[in-house]
C-alpha positions in Angstrom: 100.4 179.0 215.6 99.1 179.7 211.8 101.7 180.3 209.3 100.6 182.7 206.5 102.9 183.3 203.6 105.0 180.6 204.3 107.4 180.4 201.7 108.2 177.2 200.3 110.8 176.7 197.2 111.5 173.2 195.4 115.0 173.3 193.8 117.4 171.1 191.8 121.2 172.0 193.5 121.1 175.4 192.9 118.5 175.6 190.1 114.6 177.1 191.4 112.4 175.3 189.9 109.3 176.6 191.6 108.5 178.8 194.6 105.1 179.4 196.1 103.7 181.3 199.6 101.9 178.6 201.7 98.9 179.3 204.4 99.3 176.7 207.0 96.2 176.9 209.7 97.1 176.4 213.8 97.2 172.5 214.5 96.6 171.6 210.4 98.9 169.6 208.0 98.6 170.9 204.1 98.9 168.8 201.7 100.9 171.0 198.5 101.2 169.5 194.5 103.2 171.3 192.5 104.3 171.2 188.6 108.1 171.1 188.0 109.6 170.7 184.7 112.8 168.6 185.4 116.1 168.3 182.8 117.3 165.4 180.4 117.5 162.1 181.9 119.6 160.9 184.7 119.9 161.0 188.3 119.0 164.1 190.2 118.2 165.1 193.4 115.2 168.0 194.3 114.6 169.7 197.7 111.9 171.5 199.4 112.4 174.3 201.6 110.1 176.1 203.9 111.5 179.3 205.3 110.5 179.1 208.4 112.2 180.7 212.4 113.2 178.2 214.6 115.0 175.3 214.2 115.9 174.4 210.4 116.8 170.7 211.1 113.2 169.8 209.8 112.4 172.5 207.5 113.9 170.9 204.0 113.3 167.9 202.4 115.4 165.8 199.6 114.1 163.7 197.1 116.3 161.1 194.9 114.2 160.9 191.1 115.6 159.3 188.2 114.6 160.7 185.2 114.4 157.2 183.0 115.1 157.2 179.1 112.7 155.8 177.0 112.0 152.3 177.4 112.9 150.0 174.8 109.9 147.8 173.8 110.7 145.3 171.4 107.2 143.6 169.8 107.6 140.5 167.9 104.2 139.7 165.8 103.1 136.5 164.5 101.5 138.0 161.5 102.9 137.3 158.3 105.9 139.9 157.7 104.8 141.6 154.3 101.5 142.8 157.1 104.5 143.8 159.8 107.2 145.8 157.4 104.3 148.1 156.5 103.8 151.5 158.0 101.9 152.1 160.7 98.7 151.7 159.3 95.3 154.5 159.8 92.6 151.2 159.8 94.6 149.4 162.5 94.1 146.1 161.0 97.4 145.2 163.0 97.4 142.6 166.1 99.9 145.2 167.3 98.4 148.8 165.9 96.3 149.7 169.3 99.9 148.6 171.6 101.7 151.1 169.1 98.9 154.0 170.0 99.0 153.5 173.4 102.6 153.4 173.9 104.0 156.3 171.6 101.0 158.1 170.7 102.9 161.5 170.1 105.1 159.6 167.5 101.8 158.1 165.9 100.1 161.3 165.7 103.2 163.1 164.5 102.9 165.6 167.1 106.0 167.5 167.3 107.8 169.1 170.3 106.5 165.7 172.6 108.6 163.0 173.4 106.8 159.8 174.4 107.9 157.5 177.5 108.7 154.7 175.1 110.4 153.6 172.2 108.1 150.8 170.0 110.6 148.6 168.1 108.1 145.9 166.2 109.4 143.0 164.2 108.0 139.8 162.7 108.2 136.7 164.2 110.0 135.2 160.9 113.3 138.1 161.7 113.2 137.8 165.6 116.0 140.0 166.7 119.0 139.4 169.0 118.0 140.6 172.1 119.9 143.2 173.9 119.8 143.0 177.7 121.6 146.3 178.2 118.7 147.9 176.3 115.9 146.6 175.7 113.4 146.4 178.7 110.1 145.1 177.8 109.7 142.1 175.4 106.0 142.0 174.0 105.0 138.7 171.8 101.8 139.4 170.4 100.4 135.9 168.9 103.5 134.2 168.3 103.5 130.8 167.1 107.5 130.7 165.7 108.7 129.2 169.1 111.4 126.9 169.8 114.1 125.7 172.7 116.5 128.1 171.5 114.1 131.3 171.1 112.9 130.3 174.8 115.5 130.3 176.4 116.8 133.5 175.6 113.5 134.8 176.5 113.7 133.2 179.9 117.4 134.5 180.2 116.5 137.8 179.5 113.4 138.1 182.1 115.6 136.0 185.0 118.6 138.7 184.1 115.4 141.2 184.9 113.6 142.1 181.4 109.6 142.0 181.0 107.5 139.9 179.1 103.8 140.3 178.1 102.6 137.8 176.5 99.2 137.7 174.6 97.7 134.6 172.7 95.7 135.1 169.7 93.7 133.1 166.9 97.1 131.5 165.5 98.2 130.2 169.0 98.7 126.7 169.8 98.1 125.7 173.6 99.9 123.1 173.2 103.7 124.2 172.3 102.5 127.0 174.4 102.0 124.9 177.5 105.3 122.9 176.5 107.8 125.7 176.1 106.6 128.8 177.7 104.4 127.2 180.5 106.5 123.9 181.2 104.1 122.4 184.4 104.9 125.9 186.1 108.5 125.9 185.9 109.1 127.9 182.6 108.5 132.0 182.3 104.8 131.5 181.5 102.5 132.6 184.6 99.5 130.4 183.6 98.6 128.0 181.2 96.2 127.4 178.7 93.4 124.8 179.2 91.2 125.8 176.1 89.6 128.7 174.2 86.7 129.9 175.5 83.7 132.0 173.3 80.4 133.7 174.9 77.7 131.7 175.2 74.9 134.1 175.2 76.5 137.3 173.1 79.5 138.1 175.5 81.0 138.2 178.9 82.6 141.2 180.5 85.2 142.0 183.0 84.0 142.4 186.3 86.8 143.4 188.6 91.3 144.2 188.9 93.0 144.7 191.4 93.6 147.8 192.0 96.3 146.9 194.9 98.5 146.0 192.1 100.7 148.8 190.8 99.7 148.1 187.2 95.6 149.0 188.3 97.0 151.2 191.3 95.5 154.7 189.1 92.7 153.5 189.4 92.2 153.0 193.1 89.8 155.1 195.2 87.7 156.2 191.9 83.9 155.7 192.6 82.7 155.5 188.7 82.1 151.7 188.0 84.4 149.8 185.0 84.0 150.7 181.7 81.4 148.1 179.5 84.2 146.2 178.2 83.2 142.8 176.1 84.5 139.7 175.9 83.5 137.3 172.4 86.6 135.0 172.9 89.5 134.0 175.1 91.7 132.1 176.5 91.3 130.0 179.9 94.1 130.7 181.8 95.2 128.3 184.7 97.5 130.9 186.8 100.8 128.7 188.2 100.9 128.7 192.0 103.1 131.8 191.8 100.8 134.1 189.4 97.7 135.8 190.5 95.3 137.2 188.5 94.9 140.7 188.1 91.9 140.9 185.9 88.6 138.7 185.7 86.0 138.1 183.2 82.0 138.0 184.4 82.6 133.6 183.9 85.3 133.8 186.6 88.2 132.8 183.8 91.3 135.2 184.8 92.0 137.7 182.1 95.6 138.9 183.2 97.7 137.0 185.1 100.9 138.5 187.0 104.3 136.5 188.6 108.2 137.0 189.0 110.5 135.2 186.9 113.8 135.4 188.6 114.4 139.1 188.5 112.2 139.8 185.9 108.0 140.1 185.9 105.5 138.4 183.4 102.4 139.1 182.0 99.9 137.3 180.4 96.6 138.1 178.9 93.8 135.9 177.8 92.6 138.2 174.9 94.8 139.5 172.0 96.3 143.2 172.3 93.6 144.3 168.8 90.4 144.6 169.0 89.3 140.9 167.2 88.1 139.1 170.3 87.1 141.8 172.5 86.2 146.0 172.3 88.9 146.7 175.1 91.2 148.6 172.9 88.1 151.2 172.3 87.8 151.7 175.6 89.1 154.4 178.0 90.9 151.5 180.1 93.6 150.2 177.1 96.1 153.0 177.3 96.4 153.9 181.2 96.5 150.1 181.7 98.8 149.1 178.8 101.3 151.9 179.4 101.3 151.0 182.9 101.6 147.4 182.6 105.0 148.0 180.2 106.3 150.5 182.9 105.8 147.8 185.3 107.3 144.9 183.7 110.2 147.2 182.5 111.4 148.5 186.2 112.1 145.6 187.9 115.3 146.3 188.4 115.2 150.0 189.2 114.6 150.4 192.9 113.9 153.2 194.5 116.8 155.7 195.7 114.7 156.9 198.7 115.8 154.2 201.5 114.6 154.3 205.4 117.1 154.8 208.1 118.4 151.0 208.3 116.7 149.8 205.3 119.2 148.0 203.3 120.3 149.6 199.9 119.9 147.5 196.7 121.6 148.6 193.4 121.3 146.7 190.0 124.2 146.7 187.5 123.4 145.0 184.3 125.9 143.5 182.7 128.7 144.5 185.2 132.7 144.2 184.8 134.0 143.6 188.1 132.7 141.9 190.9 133.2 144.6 193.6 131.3 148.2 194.0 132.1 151.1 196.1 129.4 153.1 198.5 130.7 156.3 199.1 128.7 157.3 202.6 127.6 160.8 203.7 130.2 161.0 206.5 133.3 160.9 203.4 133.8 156.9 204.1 134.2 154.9 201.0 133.1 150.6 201.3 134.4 148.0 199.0 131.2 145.5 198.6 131.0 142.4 196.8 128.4 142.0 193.9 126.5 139.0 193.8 125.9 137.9 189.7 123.2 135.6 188.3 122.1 135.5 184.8 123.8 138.3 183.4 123.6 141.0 186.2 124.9 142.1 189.1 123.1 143.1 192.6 124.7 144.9 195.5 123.4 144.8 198.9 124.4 147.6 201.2 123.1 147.3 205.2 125.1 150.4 206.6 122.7 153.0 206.2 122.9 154.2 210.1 123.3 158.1 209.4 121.2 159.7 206.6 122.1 161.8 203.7 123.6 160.9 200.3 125.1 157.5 199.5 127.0 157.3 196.1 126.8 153.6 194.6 129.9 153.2 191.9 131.7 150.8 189.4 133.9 151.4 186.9 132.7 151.2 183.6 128.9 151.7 185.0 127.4 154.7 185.4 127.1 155.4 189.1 123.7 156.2 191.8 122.7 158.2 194.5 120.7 156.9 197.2 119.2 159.0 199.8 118.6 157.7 203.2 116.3 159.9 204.6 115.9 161.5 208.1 114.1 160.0 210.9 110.6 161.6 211.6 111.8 161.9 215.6 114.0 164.3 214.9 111.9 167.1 215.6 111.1 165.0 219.1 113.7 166.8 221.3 113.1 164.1 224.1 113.8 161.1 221.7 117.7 162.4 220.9 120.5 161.9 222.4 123.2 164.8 223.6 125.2 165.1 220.1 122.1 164.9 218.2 120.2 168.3 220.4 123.7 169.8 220.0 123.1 169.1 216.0 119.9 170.3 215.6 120.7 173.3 217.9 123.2 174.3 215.4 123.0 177.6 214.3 119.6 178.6 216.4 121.4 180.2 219.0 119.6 178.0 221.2 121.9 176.6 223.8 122.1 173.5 225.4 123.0 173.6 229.0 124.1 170.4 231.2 121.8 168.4 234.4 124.7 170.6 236.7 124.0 174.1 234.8 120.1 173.2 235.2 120.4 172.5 238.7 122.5 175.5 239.5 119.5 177.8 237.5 116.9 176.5 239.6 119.0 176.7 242.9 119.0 180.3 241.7 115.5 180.5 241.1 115.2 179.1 244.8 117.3 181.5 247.0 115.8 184.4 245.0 112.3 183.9 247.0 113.9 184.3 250.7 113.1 188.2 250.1 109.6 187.7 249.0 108.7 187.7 252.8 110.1 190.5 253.8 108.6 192.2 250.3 105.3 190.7 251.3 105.5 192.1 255.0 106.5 196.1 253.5 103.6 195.6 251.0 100.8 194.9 253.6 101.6 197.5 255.8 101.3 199.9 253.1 98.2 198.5 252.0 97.1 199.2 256.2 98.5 202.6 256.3 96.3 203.6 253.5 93.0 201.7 254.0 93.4 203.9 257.5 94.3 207.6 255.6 90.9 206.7 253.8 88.9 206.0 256.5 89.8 209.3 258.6 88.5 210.9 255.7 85.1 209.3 255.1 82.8 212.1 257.2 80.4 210.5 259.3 76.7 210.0 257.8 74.1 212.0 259.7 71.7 210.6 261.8 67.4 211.7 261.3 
């Protein structure tokens, strides 16, 4: 049956944030995008509502968002520090100036009344701040040669605790300490290591393919326009670990990003440096779609997603936690004590009870607290697929009345016994039929004969 003006409202509690009247064809499925401005950050939950008669057991929808601060990036350079302390400079003669653009380019443009999704903290590699696991998310080290044991392993710490690393070589790396402290034969944070540096034979190479089944390449997916002309003079030849892949490839087959997991944390490397001295990828229309979304990748692996399947286990992350035990508040008013599980500096809890759906409340003291949604089963508008106290659930409200297999049978016993007076019915109604078609033909007068 179509549907036209179907109303359909989007809402945060009690807040509207946008209504609109829907045509939906007989037999069609629509497809509907709407634009909602959502509040300051935190956890919230929307719903979508179609007004519609019938059963209203399928006609809303709830969606669990977060609404993230700004991710800390911390960038440590390994240009000289009187280049790094300066301000942000107009010629972007930084290793690090195209990043900064790319990541906050309302704060580089001094645009005012637009908050960017990231906050650029840069340093030199000479004053190499403490990090701070609690806040800072992404670590980006931008031609770095200031390594040692100690500075390593609190970058390892910080990515196994579930931080992000990108890391990008540059004219002042050394492959060797490189290979020795960040790579270490495949067992250190490195995803690849670095056989040599390459440079163009004949003018330059260019990249030829990502992968656009990644998430950091996924907005790119399904577009049919080919990959920008982006050239390659130098690089370095990465040789991925057995855990990285390559997201990226230059036209000589070398890798030109390379991808892996480091404990809970993700790592990123790239074979070209983040300016534009070795390649023209910062001028191109690909470096700030696949910068920002590399960042926002490496910085959320630890924030899962607070839309869980009927079953699915629920995974929480507390960083930094201060007890060893969380409570999940169900949807039916039952509160669980669950252990927490800590490695490296965090804390994960694993949840399997999710057998009815609705909200889930994940807390701990001294932590701020989450709300997972487990969301309803697409059988439930199936009436043969549920069982007696699920119908009577659904039926709630409807004034649609479920009746038992005894009620049924009495209805169609009914139904039965009512046609032992069709006969005699039938029997009146034919000889009324005979009496007339015999009036008519008494007064038919006869046709005359020549």
């Amino acid at each position: 049956t179509p549907r036209t003006d179907l109303p359909l409202s989007i809402n945060e509690g009690d807040k509207v944030l946008d209504t609109t009247q829907l045509y939906l064809a007989a037999g069609a499925t629509e497809v509907v995008r709407r634009d909602v401005r959502l509040g300051k950050p935190g956890a919230i939950i929307i719903t979508a509502t179609i007004a519609a008669s019938g059963m209203p057991t399928d006609d809303s929808r709830q969606l669990a968002i977060d609404i993230a601060e700004p991710m800390r990036v911390v960038v440590i350079s390994g240009e000289p520090a009187s280049q790094v302390n300066q301000p942000s400079r107009r010629d972007f003669a930084g290793d690090t100036d195209y990043l900064r653009l790319a990541l906050t380019p309302a704060a580089v443009s001094r645009e005012r009344g637009v908050d960017d999704a990231f906050r650029f903290k840069l340093y030199p590699q000479e004053n190499w701040p403490e990090i701070e696991g609690d806040k800072d998310r992404v670590i980006v080290m931008s031609d770095v040669t200031a390594l040692d044991e100690r500075r390593v392993r609190q970058i390892e710490q910080f990515v196994f605790s579930g931080g992000g690393l990108l890391l990008s070589p540059g004219p002042r790396t050394d492959p060797k300490k490189w290979n020795t402290l960040l790579f270490r034969d495949g067992e250190g944070v490195a995803p690849a290591s670095i056989d040599s540096f390459r440079a163009a034979a004949d003018d330059v190479v260019r990249w030829v393919g990502i992968s656009t089944s990644h998430p950091i390449f996924s907005f790119y997916a399904g577009r049919p326009d080919p990959l920008p002309p982006i050239s390659v003079l130098r690089w370095a030849k990465l040789l991925p670990a057995e855990s990285g892949s390559a997201l990226a490839t230059l036209q000589s087959g070398d890798p030109l990003m390379v991808a892996r997991s480091f404990g809970r944390g993700r790592v990123v490397a790239m074979a070209t440096p983040l300016d534009a001295d070795w390649s023209n990828f910062p001028y191109s229309s690909l470096y700030l779609p696949t910068m920002q979304s590399t960042v926002r990748w490496l910085g959320s692996a630890t924030i899962s997603s607070r839309n869980v399947a009927p079953g699915a286990s629920i995974e929480h992350t507390f960083i930094a936690p201060k007890e060893r035990v969380a409570t999940v508040v169900r949807p039916d008013g039952r509160s669980d004590r669950v252990p927490i599980s800590i490695a490296g500096g965090s804390g994960t809890l694993i949840y399997p009870d999710t057998d009815i759906a609705g909200r889930y409340s994940v807390r701990m003291t001294g932590q701020a607290g989450a709300t997972y949604l487990v969301q309803p089963s697409d059988t439930e508008s199936f009436l043969e697929l549920q069982d007696d106290g699920q119908l009577d659930s659904i039926f709630s409200g409807t004034g649609i009345r479920r009746g038992s297999s005894d009620a049924l049978e009495d209805l169609v016993g009914q139904s039965r016994r009512s046609t032992e007076w069709s006969i005699p019915l039938l029997a009146i109604a034919m000889a009324v039929l005979g009496l007339e078609l015999m009036l008519a033909q008494r007064s038919i007068p006869p046709k005359e004969v020549e």
